[in-house]
TIRO-2110 file (N, C-alpha, C; in Angstrom, 1 decimal):
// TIRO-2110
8.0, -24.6, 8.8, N, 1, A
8.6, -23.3, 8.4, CA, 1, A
8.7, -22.4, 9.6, C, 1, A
9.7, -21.9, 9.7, N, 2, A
9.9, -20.7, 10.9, CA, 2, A
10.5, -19.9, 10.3, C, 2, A
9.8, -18.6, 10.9, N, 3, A
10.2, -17.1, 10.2, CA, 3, A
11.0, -16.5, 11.5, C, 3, A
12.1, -15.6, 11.6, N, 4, A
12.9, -15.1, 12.9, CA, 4, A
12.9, -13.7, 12.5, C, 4, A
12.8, -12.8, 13.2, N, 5, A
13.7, -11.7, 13.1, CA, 5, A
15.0, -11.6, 13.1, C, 5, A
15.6, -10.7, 13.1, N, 6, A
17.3, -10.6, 13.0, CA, 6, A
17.9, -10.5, 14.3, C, 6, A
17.0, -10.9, 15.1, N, 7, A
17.4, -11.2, 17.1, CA, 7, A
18.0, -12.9, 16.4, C, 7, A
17.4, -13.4, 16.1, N, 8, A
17.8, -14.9, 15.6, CA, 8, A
18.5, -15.7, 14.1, C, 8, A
19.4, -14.4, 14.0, N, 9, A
20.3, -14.5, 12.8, CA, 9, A
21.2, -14.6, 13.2, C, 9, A
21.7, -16.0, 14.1, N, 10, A
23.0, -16.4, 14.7, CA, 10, A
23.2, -17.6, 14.4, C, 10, A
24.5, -18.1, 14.7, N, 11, A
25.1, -19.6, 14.1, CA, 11, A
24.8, -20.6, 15.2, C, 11, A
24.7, -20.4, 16.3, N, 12, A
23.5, -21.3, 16.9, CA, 12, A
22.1, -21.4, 16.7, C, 12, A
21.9, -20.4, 16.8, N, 13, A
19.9, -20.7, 16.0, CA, 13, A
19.8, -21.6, 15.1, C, 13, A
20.5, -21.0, 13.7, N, 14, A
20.0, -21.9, 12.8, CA, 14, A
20.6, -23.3, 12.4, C, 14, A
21.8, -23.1, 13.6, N, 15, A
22.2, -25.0, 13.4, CA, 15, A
21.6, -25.4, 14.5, C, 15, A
20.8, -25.1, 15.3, N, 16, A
19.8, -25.6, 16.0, CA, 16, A
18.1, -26.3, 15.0, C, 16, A
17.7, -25.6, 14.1, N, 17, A
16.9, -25.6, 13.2, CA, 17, A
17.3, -26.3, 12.1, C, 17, A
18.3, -25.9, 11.6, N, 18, A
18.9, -27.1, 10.3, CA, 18, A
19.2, -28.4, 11.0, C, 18, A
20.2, -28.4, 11.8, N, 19, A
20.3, -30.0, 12.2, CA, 19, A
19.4, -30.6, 13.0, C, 19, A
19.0, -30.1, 14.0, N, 20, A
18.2, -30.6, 15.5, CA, 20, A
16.9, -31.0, 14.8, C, 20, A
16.4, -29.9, 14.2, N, 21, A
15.0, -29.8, 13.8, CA, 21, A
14.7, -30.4, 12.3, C, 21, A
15.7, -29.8, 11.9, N, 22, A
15.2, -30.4, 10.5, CA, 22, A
14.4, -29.5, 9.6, C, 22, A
14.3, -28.2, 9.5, N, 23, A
13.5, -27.2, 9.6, CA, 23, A
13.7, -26.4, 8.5, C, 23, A
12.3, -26.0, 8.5, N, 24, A
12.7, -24.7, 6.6, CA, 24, A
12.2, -23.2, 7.5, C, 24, A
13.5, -22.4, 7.1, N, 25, A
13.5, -21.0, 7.9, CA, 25, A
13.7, -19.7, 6.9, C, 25, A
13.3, -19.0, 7.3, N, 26, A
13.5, -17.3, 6.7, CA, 26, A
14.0, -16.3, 7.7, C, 26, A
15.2, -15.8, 7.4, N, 27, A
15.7, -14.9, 8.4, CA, 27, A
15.8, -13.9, 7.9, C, 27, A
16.0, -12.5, 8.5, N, 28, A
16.1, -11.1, 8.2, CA, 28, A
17.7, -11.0, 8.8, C, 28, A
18.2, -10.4, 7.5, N, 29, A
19.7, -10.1, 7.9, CA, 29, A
20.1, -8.7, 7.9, C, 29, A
20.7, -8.0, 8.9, N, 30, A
20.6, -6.6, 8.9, CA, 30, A
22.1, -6.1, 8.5, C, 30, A
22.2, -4.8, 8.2, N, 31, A
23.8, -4.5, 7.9, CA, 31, A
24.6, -4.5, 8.8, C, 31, A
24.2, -5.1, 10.5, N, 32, A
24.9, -4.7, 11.6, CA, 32, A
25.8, -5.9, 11.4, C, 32, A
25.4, -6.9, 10.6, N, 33, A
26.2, -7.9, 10.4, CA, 33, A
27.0, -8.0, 9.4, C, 33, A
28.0, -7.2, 8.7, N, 34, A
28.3, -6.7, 7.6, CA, 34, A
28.3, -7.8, 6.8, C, 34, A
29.5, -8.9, 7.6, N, 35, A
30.2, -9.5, 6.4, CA, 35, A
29.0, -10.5, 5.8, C, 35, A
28.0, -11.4, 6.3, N, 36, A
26.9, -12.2, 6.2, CA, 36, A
26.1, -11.4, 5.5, C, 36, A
25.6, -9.8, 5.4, N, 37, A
25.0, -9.4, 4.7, CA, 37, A
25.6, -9.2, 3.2, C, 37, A
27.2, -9.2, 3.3, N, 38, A
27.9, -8.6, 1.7, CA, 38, A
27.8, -9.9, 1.4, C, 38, A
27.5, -10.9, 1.8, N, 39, A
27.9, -12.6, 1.0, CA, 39, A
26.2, -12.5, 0.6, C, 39, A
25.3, -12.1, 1.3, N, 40, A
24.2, -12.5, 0.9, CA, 40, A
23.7, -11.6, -0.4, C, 40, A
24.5, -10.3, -0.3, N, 41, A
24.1, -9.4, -1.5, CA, 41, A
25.1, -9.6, -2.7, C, 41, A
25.8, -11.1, -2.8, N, 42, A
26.3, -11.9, -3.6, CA, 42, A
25.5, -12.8, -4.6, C, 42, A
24.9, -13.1, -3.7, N, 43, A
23.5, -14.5, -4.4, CA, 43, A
22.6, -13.6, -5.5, C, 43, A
22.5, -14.6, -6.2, N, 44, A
21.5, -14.3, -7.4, CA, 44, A
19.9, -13.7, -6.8, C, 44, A
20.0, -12.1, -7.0, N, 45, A
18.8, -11.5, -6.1, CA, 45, A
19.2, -10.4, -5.6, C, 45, A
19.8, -10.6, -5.2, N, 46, A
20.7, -9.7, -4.4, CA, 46, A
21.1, -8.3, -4.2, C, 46, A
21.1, -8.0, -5.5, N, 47, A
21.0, -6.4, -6.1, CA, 47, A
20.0, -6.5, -6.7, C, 47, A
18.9, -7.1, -7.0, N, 48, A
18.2, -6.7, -7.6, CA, 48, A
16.4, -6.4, -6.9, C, 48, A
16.8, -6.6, -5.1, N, 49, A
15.9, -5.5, -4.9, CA, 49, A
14.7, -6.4, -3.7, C, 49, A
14.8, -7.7, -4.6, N, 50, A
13.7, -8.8, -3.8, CA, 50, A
14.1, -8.7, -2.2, C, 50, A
12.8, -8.5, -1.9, N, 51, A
12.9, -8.9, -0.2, CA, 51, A
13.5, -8.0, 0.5, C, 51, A
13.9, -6.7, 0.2, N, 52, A
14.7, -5.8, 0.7, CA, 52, A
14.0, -4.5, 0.9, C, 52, A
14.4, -3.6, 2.2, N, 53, A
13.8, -2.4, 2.5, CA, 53, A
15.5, -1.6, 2.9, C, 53, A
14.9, -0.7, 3.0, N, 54, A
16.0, 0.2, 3.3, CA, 54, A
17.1, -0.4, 4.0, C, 54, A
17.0, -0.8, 5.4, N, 55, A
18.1, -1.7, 6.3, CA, 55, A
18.2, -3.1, 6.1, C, 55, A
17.4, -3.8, 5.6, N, 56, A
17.3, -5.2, 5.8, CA, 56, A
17.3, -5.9, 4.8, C, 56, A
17.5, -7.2, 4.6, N, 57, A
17.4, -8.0, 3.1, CA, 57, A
17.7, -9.3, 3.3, C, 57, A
15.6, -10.0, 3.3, N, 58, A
15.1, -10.8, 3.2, CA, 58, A
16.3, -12.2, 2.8, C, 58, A
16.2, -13.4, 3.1, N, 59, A
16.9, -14.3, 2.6, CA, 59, A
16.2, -15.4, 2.6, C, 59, A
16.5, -16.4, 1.4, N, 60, A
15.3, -17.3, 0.9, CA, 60, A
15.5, -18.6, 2.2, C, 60, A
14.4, -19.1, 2.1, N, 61, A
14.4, -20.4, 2.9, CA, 61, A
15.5, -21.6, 2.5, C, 61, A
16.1, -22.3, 3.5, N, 62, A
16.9, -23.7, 3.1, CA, 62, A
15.9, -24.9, 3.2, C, 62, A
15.9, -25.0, 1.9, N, 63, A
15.4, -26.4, 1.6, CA, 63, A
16.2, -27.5, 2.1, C, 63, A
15.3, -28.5, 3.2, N, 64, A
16.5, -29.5, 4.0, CA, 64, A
15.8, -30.9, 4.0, C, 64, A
14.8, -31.0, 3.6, N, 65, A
13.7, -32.6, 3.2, CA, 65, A
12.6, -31.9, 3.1, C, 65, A
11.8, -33.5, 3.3, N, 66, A
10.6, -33.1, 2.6, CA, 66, A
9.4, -32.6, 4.0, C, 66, A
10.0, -32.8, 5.5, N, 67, A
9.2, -32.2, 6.5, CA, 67, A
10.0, -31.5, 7.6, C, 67, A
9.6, -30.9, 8.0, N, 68, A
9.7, -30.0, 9.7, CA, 68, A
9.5, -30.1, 10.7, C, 68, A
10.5, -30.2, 11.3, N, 69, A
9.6, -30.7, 12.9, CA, 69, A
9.6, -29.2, 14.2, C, 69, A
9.4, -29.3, 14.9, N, 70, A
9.5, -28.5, 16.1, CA, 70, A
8.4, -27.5, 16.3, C, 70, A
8.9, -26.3, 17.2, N, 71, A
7.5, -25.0, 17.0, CA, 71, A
7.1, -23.9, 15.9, C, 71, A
7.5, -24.9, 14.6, N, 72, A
7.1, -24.0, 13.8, CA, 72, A
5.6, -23.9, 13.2, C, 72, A
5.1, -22.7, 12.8, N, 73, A
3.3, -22.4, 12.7, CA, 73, A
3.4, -22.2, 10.7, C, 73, A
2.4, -22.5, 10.8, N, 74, A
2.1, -22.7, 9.4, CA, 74, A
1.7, -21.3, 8.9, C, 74, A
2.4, -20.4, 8.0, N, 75, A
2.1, -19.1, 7.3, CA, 75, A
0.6, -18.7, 7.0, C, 75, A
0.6, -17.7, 7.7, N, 76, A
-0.9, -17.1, 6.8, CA, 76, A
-0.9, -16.6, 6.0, C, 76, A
END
């Protein structure tokens, strides 16, 4: 599992992570990215508040098998 800030909410990153790695991620998506943030306040959740602070809004992990590989650290 790897968690990013929204320094690492780019289409290299996470096709680095989804393909390379194989990896389950959580990214922070900010409004500086309009159109990726209006698709994501599309999804079921979306308006209703989960994972969201004033600027930002949380986005669920991609489920991609059953393990992870690379430098990701296990949640505390």
């Amino acid at each position: 599992m790897v968690a990013a800030d929204a320094l690492h909410t780019q289409r290299d990153h996470t096709r680095f992570l989804a393909e390379e790695k194989n990896a389950h991620f959580i990214l922070v998506v900010k409004k500086n990215q309009p159109s990726l943030y209006h698709q994501l306040k599309q999804l079921p959740g979306g308006r209703s508040g989960w994972g969201t602070s004033r600027n930002t809004m949380a986005r669920p992990h991609r489920a991609l098998g059953s393990g992870s590989t690379g430098r990701s650290r296990p949640c505390t």
